[in-house]
C-alpha positions, 0 to 999 in steps of 0.5 A: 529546583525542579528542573534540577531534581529532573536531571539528577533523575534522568541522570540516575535512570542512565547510569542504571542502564549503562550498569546494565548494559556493561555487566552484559558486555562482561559476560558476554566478552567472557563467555566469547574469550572461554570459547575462542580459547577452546576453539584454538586449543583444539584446532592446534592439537589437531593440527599437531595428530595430522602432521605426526600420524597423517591422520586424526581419530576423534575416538581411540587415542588416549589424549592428554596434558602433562606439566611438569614445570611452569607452562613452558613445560606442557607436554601434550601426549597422544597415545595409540593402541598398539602403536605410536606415542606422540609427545608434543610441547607445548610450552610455546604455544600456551605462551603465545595464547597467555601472551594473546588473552592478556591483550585481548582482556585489556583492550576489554577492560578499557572498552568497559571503563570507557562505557562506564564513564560515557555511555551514561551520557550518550543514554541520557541524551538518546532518552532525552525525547522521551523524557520531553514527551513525559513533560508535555504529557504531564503540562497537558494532563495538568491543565485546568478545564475549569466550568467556564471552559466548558460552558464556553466550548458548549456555547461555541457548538450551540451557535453553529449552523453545520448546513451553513457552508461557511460556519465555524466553529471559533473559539478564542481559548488556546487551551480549546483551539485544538477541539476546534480544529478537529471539529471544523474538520469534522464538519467540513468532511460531512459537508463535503460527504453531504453533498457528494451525496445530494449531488449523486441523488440528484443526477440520478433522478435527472438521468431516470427522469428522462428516459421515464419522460420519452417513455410516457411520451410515447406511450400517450401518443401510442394511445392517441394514434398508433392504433391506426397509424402504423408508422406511429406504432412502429416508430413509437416502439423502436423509441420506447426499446432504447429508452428502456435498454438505457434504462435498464443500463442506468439502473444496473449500474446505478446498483452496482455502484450502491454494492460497491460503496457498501461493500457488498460487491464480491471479487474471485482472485484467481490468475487471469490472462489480460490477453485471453480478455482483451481478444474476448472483447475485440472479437465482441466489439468487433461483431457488434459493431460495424460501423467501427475499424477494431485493430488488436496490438499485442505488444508482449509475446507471451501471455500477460497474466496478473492476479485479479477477478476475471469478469469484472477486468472484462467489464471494464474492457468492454466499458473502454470499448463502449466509451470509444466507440461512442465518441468515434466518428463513423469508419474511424479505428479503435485500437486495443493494446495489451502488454507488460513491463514493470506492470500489466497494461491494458489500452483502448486508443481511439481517434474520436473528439478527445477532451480537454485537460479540465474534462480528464481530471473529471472524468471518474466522477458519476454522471459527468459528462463534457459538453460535447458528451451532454450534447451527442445522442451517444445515450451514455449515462456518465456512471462507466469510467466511474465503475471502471475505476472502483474495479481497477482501484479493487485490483491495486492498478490505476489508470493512465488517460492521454486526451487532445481534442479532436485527435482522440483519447487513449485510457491504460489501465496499468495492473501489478503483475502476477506474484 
């Protein structure tokens, strides 16, 4: 009984609407024949003025419609001062028109009574979606919570530990699967958030704890015999200016990524030419570094531009280069790339120890290092290609990494183009 009320409603709010829809058509066919009308009437007349005078004057002549009989029998006169007076019939015409507007206004007429007896239909099944999602809304709006639902929900989340990693949430009324769900998502994200956190925490005091160690090390042997020892004390203050210069590097970028993550990390937008960098960069490298082989490919003639903060692209350059140059024996070449296709591109290539494919996937992560990274005296801190991609991420591009081991690694960072 209720399924047929619904229908017989559902079926009354389609023939309203199709009512609706045919009395616009209506009006709409009348209006677009009374303008069609006009418009031939007055192109034939201007027609006949050009072909009797050579010429048409919209102000001037003194234009009208005489019947004298039926419509075969419409004259239409056109007098000039002073001059000539053309008399045309029309009686042809007007014919022909009548004879046009009553086919153009049948074939209306059926299109309008086939509306009216099946457009209905077709309305009735295009609101047929929303007519089922009125139905759910209402089963679930009509769905009983009653106390022991609640006491049972309540219970459920009493007896969840959320520090045990494998702890659910589990609720055997179906009417509840659904909090269930979202709620062992939840906690599953805060999880997973917690111990990226806990992880981050605790290479970062791993990382300090080391340099802080060489650093009082030495400060004690100091103390002890490099007061008259002068190769002590000499040696004790090389070792003690690198540990605080990678110190120093660790923090700095240690804050950096804390900006980042609250959002306090600042970018001027403004056009940037790749290539004006990437030189910056090479002739640096190049300066700073001797023991190295830089080569500068530029595989665009013109200058490569895009829309980004200059300082922060740069940055990631010189954390390409410094990557490179870690990894890369004595003599070996780095090459640096810049170009543009479908998308800017920037490349450092170099022919150091490579990595595997269980390293790449890894690589943006903070503090992570391959073995073979952990074991060198390279002094990198595993936090570079992590800034790297927070900028190149800010500037909507991504990275392209092609790594073999013992033959090198190439990293792309490809940019959308200046708009």
């Amino acid at each position: 009984m209720k399924q047929k009320k619904e229908n017989r409603r559902m079926t009354s709010i389609a023939r309203k609407i199709n009512r609706l829809w045919v009395w616009k058509r209506f009006a709409s066919y009348i209006c677009l024949d009374v303008m069609i009308v006009l418009m031939v009437i007055t192109c034939w007349c201007v027609a006949g003025e050009i072909s009797f005078f050579g010429s048409f004057h919209l102000l001037g002549p003194h234009r009208s419609f005489e019947m004298q009989g039926g419509i075969e029998s419409i004259f239409y006169i056109v007098s000039q001062r002073g001059g000539e007076t053309l008399r045309l019939n029309s009686g042809l015409f007007f014919v022909m028109l009548r004879t046009c507007a009553i086919i153009t206004g049948v074939v209306q007429m059926i299109s309008l009574i086939h509306s009216i007896r099946f457009d209905a239909r077709l309305i009735r099944h295009q609101l047929h979606p929303l007519n089922e999602l009125a139905k759910k809304a209402e089963e679930l709006s009509s769905i009983a919570f009653d106390e022991s639902k609640f006491q049972q929900l309540e219970d459920a989340i009493s007896h969840v530990h959320p520090e045990n990693e494998d702890e659910h949430l589990h609720i055997s009324d179906k009417d509840l699967m659904g909090i269930s769900v979202a709620v062992n998502n939840l906690m599953d994200r805060m999880r997973e958030s917690y111990r990226q956190q806990s992880r981050f925490v605790s290479d970062a005091s791993h990382e300090l704890r080391t340099p802080i160690s060489v650093i009082q090390g030495y400060v004690n042997m100091l103390d002890r015999w490099g007061k008259e020892d002068e190769t002590v004390l000499t040696e004790a203050i090389e070792a003690l200016k690198h540990e605080s210069e990678h110190m120093s590097r660790l923090v700095e970028q240690l804050l950096f990524l804390a900006r980042s993550d609250s959002g306090r990390n600042r970018m001027t937008i403004e056009e940037v030419s790749l290539t004006a960098l990437m030189e910056e960069v090479f002739e640096e490298s190049k300066m700073i570094d001797e023991g190295h082989v830089y080569q500068m490919k530029t595989e665009e003639p013109n200058d490569v531009t895009v829309m980004g903060d200059a300082t922060m692209l740069k940055q990631t350059m010189r954390i390409l280069a410094d990557n490179a140059a870690k990894y890369t024996k004595q003599g070996d070449e780095i090459i640096f790339s810049v170009g543009a296709s479908e998308e800017a591109f920037f490349s450092v290539q170099d022919t150091g120890t490579g990595m595997g494919e269980s390293d790449v996937i890894h690589v943006f992560e903070r503090f992570y290092r391959s073995d073979e990274a952990r074991s060198s005296k390279s002094g990198g801190t595993g936090l570079g290609l992590s800034i790297a991609k927070w900028i190149v991420d800010k500037h909507k591009g991504h990275f392209d990494i092609l790594s073999r081991k013992d033959l090198g690694t190439r990293i792309t960072v490809y940019l959308p183009t200046k708009k």
